[in-house]
Steps between C-alpha positions, in 0.01 A plus 500: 500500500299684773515435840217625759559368885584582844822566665535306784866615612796687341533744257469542113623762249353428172552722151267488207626541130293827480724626780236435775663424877318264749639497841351169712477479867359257808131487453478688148264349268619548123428475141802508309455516096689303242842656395683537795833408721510463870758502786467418843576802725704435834580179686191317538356262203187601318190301631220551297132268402459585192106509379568486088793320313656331770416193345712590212775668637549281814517193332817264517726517203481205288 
């Protein structure tokens, strides 16, 4: 799933299966495509509002 918002505070390192890096930051805006794993970098949690799927992938697990 694709995600495309703003990063309100924290950091993100994300990798794409074509071997593609992302690195997230406090007030990045980002697009990241489907295929991918992600790790918060550092102490503080990722904050993000997310503009596309975050009705899907912030739902609560049934």
């Amino acid at each position: 799933m694709s995600h495309v918002g703003y990063c309100v505070s924290g950091a993100l390192d994300v990798e794409t299966t074509d071997g593609g890096k992302i690195s997230i930051s406090a007030g990045d805006s980002y697009t990241i495509p489907p295929g991918h794993n992600a790790r918060v970098v550092g102490d503080q949690p990722f904050q993000g509002i997310e503009f596309l799927s975050a009705a899907d992938f912030a739902r609560p697990s049934e």
